[in-house]
C-alpha positions as a Python dict, from the first residue, in 0.01 Angstrom:
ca = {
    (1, 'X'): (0, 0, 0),
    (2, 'X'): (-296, 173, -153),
    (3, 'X'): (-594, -32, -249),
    (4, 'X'): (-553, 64, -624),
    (5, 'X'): (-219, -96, -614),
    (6, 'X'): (-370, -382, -401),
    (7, 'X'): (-612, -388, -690),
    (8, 'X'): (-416, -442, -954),
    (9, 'X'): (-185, -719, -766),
    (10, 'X'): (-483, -924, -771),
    (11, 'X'): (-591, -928, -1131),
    (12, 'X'): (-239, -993, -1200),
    (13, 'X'): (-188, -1270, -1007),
    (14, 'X'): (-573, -1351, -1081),
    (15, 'X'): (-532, -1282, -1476),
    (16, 'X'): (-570, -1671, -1609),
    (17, 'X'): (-958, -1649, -1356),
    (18, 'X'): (-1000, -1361, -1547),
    (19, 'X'): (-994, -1491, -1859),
    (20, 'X'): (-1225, -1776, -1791),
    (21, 'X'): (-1494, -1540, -1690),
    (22, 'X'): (-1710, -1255, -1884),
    (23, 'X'): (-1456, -1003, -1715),
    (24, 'X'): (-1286, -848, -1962),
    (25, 'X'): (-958, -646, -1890),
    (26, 'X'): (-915, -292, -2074),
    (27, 'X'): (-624, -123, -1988),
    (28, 'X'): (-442, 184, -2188),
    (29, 'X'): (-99, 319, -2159),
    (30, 'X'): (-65, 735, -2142),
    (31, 'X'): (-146, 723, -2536),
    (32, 'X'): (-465, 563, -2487),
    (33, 'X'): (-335, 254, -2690),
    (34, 'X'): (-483, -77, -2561),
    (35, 'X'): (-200, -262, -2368),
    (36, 'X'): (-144, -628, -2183),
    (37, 'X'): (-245, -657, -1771),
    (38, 'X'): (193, -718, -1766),
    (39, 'X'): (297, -441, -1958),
    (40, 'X'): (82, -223, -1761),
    (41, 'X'): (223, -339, -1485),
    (42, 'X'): (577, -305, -1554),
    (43, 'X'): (475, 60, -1692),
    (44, 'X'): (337, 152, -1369),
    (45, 'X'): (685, 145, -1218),
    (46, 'X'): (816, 409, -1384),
    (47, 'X'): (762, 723, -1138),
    (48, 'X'): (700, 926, -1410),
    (49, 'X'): (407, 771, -1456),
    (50, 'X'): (25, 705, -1221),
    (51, 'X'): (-256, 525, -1319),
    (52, 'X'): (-644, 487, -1226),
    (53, 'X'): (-832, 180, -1187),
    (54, 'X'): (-1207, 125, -1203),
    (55, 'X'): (-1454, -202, -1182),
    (56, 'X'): (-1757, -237, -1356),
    (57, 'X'): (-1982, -519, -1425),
    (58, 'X'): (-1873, -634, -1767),
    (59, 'X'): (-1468, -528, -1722),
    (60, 'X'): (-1135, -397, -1519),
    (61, 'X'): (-1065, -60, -1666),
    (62, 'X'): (-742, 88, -1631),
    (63, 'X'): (-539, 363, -1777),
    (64, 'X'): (-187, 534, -1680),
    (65, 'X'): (-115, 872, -1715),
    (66, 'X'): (175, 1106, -1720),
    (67, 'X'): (210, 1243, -1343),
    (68, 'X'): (334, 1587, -1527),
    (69, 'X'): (211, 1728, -1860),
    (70, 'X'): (297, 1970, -2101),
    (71, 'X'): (-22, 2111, -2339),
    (72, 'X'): (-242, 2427, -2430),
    (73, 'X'): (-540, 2568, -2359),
    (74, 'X'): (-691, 2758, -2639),
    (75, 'X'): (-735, 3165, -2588),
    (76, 'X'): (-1104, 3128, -2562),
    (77, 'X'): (-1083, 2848, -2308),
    (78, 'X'): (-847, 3068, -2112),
    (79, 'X'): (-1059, 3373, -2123),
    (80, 'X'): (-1376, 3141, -2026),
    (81, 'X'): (-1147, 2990, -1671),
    (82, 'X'): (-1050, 3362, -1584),
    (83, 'X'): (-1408, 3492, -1647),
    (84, 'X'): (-1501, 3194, -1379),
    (85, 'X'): (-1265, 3237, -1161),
    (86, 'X'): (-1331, 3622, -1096),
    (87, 'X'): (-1707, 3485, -1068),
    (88, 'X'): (-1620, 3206, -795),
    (89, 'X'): (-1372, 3438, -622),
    (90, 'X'): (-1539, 3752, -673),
    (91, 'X'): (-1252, 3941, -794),
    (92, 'X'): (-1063, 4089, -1099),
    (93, 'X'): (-745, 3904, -1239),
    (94, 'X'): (-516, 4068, -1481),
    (95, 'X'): (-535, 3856, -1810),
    (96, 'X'): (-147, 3876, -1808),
    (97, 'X'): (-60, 3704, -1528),
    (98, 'X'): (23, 3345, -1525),
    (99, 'X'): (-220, 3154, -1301),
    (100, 'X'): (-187, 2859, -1057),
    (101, 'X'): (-509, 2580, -962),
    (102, 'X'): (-401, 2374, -707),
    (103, 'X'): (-773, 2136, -746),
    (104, 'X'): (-896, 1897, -500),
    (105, 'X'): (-1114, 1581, -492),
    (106, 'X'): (-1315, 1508, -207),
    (107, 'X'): (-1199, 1163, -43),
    (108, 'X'): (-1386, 887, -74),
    (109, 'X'): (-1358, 862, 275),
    (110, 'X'): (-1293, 1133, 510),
    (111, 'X'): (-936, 1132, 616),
    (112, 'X'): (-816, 1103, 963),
    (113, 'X'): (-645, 1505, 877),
    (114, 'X'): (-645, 1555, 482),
    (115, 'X'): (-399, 1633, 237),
    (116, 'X'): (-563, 1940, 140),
    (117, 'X'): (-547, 2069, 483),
    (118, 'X'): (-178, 2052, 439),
    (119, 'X'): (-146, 2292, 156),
    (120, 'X'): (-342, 2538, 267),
    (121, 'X'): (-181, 2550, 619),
    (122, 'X'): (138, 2632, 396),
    (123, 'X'): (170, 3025, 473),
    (124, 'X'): (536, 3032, 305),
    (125, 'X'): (357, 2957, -36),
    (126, 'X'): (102, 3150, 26),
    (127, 'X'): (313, 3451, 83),
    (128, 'X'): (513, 3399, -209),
    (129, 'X'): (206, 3432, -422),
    (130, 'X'): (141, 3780, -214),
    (131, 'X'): (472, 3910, -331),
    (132, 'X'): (479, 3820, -679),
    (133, 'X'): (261, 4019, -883),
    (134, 'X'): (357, 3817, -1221),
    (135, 'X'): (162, 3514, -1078),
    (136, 'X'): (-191, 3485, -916),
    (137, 'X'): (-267, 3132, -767),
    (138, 'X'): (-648, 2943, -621),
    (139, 'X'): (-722, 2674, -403),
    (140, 'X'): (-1031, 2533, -583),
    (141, 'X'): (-1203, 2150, -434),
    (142, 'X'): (-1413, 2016, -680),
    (143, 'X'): (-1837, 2061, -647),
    (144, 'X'): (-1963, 1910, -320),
    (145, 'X'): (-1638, 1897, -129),
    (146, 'X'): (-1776, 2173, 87),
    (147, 'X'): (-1450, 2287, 237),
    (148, 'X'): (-1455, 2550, 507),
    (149, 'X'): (-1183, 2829, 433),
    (150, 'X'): (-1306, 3107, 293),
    (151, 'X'): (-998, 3115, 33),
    (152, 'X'): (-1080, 2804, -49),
    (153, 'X'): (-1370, 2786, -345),
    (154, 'X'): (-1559, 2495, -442),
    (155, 'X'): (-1594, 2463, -892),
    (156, 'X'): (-1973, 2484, -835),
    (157, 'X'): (-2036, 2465, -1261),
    (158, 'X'): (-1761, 2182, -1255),
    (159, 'X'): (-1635, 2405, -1548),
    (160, 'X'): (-1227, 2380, -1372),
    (161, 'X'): (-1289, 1929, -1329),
    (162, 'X'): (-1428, 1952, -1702),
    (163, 'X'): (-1172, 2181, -1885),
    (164, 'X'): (-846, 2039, -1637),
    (165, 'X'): (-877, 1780, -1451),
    (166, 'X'): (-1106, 1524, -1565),
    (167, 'X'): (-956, 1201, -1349),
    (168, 'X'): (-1000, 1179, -1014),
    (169, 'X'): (-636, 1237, -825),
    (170, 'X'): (-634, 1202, -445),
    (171, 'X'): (-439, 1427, -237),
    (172, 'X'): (-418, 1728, -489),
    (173, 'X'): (-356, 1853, -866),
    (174, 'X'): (-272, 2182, -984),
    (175, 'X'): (-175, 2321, -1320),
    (176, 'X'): (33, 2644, -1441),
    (177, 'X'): (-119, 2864, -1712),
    (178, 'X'): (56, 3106, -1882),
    (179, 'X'): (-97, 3406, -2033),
    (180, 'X'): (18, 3209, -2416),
    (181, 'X'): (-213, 2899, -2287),
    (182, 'X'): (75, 2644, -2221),
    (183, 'X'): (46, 2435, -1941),
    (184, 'X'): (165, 2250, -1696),
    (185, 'X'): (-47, 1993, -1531),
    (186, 'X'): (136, 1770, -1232),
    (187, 'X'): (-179, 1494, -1112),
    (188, 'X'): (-148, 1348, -751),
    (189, 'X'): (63, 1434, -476),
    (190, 'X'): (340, 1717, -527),
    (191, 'X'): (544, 1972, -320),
    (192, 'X'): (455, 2347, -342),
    (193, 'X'): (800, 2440, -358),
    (194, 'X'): (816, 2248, -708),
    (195, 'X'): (615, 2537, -846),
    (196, 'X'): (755, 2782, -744),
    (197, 'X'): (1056, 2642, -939),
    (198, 'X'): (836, 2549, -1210),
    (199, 'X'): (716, 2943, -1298),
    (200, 'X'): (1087, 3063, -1321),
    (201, 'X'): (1164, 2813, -1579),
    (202, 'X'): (1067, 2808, -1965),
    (203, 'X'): (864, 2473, -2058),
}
C-alpha cells in the first residue's frame, strides 16, 4: 500500500480527532469543488481517477484528478514548448508533427531500480518512434533529477513542469500534442504501448 493511501486511511478513520483540533481538512474533487473526507474517499476508487495528498501546519490538503485528460494548448504555447525543446535537445522538429513528453519526477527517495529506468530500457517503443515520421517523442525528468542518458534531458527552465505537468506523479507522465494543440495528458503509471494506440485514434 502506498503511504498516500496509508495517509488518507488515517484521517479517515482519525476524522472526528481531526475535527477537535486546528487541523482543518481541504479536499477537492477533479473540478476543484470542495468535497467531504468520505466522498473523497469513495471517489478515489474509481480507477479513472488519482489523487495527491499534502500536510501542512494549519490543514490536510487533498485533491483528485483525472488519471487521463483531454484539453488544448494554445498555438503560442505550442510554438514556445517546440522552440524549448529544439533548445534542450539541440535539434530541429517539424511544427507538424504530433509530439510525445513522457516527464519524470525525481523520487523522493531513490528507488531500489526506478520506474523511469524501465521506459527508457524499452527499445520496441523507441523504435517505433524511429519509424514513424508523423510523430516525434522526448524523455524529459524534471530540473534536478540529473539522469544519466544522454537522450534523456532534464526541463532546466521548468518551462515543460509549468505549462504540463504541474502535480507531482511518481513513476511517469506523458502527454500527446497534436500539431491543432489538443491533448492528451495520462498522470502516473501507464504502458507505452497505450500510446502508441492512443496516436492512431481521433480524441
Amino acid at each position: 500500500m502506498n503511504m498516500t493511501l496509508k495517509f488518507l486511511i488515517v484521517l479517515f478513520a482519525l476524522q472526528g480527532y481531526s475535527q477537535r483540533t486546528s487541523k482543518e481538512e481541504i479536499l477537492f474533487d477533479e473540478e476543484w469543488n470542495p468535497i467531504s473526507l468520505k466522498d473523497f474517499y469513495d471517489k478515489i476508487k474509481d480507477k479513472k481517477l488519482t489523487y495527491k495528498l499534502t500536510e501542512n501546519d494549519t490543514s490536510y490538503l487533498g485533491k483528485i484528478f483525472l488519471r487521463e485528460e483531454l484539453g488544448n494548448i494554445s498555438p503560442q504555447e505550442r510554438i514556445a514548448l517546440l522552440t524549448y525543446l529544439e533548445e534542450l535537445t539541440s535539434s530541429t522538429i517539424d511544427s507538424i508533427k504530433t509530439i510525445v513528453i513522457n516527464f519524470y519526477f525525481k523520487p523522493a527517495r531513490k528507488p531500489n531500480g526506478s520506474c523511469i529506468d524501465y521506459y527508457t530500457s524499452d527499445n520496441r517503443y523507441k523504435r517505433y518512434f524511429r519509424k514513424n515520421d508523423k510523430n516525434i517523442q522526448f524523455f524529459i525528468t524534471e530540473k534536478g533529477y540529473d539522469y544519466k542518458k544522454d537522450f534523456v534531458f532534464e526541463d532546466k527552465d521548468a518551462l515543460i513542469r509549468n505549462l504540463l505537468f504541474k502535480y507531482n506523479f511518481d513513476c511517469g507522465n506523458y502527454i500527446i500534442i497534436k500539431p491543432n494543440g489538443r491533448f492528451l495528458r495520462r498522470l502516473g503509471e501507464y504502458r507505452q504501448f497505450e500510446i502508441r494506440k492512443k496516436l492512431d485514434i481521433n480524441w
